[in-house]
C-alpha atoms as a printed R data frame, in Angstrom:
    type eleno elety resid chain resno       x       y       z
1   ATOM     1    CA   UNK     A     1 117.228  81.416 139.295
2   ATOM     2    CA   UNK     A     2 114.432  84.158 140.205
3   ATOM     3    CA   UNK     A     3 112.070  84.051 137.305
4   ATOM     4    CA   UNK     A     4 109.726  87.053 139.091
5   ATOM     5    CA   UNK     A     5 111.204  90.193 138.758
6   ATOM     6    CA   UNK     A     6 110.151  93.140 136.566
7   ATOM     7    CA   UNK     A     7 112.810  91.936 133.804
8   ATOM     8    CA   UNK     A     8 111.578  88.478 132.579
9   ATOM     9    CA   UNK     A     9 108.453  87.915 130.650
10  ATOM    10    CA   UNK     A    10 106.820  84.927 129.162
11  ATOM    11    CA   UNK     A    11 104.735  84.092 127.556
12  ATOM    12    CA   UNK     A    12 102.274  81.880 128.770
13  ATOM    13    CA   UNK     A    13  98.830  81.783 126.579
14  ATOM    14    CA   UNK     A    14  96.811  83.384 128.825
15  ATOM    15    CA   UNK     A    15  98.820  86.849 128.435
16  ATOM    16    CA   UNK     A    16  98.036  87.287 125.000
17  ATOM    17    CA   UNK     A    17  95.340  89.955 124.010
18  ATOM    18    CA   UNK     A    18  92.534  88.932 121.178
19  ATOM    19    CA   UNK     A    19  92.615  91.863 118.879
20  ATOM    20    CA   UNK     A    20  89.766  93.218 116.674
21  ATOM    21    CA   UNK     A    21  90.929  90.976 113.022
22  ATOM    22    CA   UNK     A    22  89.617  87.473 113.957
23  ATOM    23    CA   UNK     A    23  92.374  84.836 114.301
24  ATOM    24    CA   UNK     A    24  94.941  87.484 115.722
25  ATOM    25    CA   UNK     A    25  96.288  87.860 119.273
26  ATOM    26    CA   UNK     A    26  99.170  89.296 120.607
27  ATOM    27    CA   UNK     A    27 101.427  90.544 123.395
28  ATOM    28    CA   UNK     A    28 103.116  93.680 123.433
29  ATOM    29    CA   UNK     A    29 106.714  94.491 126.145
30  ATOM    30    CA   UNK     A    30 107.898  98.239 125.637
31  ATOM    31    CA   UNK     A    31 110.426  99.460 126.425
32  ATOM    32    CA   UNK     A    32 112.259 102.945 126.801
33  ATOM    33    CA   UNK     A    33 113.817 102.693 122.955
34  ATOM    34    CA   UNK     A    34 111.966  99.719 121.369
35  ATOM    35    CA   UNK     A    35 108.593  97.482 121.705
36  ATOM    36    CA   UNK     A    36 108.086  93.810 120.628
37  ATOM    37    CA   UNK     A    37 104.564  92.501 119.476
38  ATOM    38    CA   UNK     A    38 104.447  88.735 120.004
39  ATOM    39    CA   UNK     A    39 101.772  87.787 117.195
40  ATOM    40    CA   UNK     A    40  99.937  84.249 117.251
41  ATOM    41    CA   UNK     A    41  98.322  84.627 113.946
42  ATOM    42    CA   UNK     A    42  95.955  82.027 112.608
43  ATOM    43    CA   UNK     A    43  96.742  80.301 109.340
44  ATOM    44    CA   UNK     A    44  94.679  81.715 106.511
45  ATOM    45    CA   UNK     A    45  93.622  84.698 108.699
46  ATOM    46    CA   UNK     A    46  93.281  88.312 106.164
47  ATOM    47    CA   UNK     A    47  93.324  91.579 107.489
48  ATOM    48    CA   UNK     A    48  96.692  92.345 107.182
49  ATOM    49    CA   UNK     A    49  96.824  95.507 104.297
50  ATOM    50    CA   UNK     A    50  99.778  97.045 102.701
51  ATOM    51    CA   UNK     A    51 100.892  99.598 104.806
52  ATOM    52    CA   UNK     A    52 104.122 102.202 106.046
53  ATOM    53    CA   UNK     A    53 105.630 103.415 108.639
54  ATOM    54    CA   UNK     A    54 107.354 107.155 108.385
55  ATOM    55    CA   UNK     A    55 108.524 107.261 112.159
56  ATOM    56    CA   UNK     A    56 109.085 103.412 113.295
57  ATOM    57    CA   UNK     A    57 111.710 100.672 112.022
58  ATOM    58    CA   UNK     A    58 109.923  97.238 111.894
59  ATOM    59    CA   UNK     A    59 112.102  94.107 112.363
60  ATOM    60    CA   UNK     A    60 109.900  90.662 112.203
61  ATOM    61    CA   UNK     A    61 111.169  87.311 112.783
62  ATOM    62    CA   UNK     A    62 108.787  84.471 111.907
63  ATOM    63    CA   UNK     A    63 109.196  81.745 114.635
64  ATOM    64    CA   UNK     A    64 106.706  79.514 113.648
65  ATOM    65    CA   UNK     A    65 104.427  78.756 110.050
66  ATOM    66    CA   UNK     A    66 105.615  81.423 107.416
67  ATOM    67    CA   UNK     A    67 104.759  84.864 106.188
68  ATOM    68    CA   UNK     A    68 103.817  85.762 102.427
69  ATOM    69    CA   UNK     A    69 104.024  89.140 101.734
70  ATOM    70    CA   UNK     A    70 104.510  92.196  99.910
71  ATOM    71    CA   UNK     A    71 107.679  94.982 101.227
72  ATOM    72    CA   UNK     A    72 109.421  97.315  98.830
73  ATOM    73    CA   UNK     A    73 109.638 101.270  98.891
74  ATOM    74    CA   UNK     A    74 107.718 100.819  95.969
75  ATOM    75    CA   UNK     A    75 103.819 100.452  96.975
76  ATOM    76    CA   UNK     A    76 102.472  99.589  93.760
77  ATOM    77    CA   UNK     A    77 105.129  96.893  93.114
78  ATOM    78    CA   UNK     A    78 102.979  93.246  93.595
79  ATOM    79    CA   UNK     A    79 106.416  90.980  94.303
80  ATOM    80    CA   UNK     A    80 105.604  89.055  97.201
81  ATOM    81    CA   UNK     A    81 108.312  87.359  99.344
82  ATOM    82    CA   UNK     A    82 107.884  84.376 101.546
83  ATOM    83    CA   UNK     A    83 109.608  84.891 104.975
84  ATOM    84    CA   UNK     A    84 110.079  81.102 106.387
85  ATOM    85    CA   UNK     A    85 110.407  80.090 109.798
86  ATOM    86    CA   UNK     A    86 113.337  81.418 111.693
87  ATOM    87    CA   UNK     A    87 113.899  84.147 108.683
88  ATOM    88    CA   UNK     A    88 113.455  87.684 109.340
89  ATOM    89    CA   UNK     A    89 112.501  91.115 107.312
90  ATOM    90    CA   UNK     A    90 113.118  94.552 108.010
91  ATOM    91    CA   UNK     A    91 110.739  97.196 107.350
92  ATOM    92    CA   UNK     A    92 112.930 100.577 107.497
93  ATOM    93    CA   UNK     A    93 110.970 103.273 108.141
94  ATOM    94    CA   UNK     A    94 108.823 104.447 104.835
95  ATOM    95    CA   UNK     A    95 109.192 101.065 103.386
96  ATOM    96    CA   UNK     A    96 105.852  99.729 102.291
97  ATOM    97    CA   UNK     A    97 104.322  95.941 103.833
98  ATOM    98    CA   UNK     A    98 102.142  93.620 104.234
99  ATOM    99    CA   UNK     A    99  99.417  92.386 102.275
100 ATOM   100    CA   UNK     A   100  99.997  89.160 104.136
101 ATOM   101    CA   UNK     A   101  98.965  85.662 103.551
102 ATOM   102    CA   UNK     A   102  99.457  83.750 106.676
103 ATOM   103    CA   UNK     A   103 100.495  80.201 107.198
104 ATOM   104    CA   UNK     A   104 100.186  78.107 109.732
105 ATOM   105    CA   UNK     A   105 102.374  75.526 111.512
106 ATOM   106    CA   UNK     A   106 102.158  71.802 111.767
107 ATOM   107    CA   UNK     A   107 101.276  71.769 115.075
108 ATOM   108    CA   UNK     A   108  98.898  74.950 116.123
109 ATOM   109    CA   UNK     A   109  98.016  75.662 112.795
110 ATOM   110    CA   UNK     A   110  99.411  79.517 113.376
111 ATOM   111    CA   UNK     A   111 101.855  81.820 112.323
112 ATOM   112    CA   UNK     A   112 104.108  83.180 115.022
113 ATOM   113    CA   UNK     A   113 105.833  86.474 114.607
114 ATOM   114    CA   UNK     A   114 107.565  88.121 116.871
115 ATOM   115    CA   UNK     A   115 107.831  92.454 115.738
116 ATOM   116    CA   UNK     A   116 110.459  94.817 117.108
117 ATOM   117    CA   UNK     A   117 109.710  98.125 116.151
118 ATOM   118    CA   UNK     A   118 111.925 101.239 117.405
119 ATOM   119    CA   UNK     A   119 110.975 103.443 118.718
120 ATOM   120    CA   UNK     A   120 107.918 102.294 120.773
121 ATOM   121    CA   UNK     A   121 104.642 102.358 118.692
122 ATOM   122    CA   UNK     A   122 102.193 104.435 120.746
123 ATOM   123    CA   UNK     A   123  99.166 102.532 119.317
124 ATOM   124    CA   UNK     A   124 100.637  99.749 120.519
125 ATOM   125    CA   UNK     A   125 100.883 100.941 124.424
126 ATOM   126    CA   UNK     A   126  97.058 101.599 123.676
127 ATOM   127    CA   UNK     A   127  96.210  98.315 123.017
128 ATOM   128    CA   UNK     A   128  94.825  99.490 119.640
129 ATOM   129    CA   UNK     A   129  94.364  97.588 116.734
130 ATOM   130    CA   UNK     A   130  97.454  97.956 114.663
131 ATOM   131    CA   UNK     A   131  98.958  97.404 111.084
């Protein structure tokens, strides 16, 4: 199997980008239609602040550690829901999130979450620090 070609990415450690909130990197793929973010998040790491997005969908998966958060269309609503490994959200778009509490894994001591958002963030292409 040809692993080289423009189609197939991995993601090896040294292909993730240090960001300006301490304890997160990331890798970003974008496509025509959608963009994932690849987040290796330290465990106890803040900077994450409640926040909306009026022209993206957000879909997370947590792959690794878990995510405690806040998400509702209501911002000043303080519920906070624990997303577990292997467990996804979806942040529709004008749905309020974050406000996160991350937590690491076992074994890297990091929460791993891989974001689709559609369409394409253009912050993202940037390599700007994001939400």
């Amino acid at each position: 199997m040809n692993l080289a070609n423009q189609y197939c990415h991995f993601f090896e450690e040294d292909e993730f980008v240090e960001t300006d909130r301490p304890g997160f990197r990331r890798r970003v793929l974008t496509g025509d239609s959608l963009q994932l973010c690849f987040w290796r998040i330290a465990g106890g790491s803040t900077g994450s602040f409640l926040h909306k997005h009026d022209d993206h969908e957000q879909l997370g998966i947590v792959v690794r550690g878990a995510l405690d958060f806040r998400i509702d269309e209501d911002e000043s609503s303080q519920e906070r829901q624990v997303i577990a490994e292997h467990q996804a959200y979806l942040a529709p778009k004008g749905v309020w999130h974050g406000d996160s509490i991350f937590v690491g894994d076992d074994e890297f001591d990091e929460c791993w979450i891989l974001d689709v958002f559609a369409p394409p963030r253009d912050d993202l292409r940037d390599n700007k620090e994001v939400h």
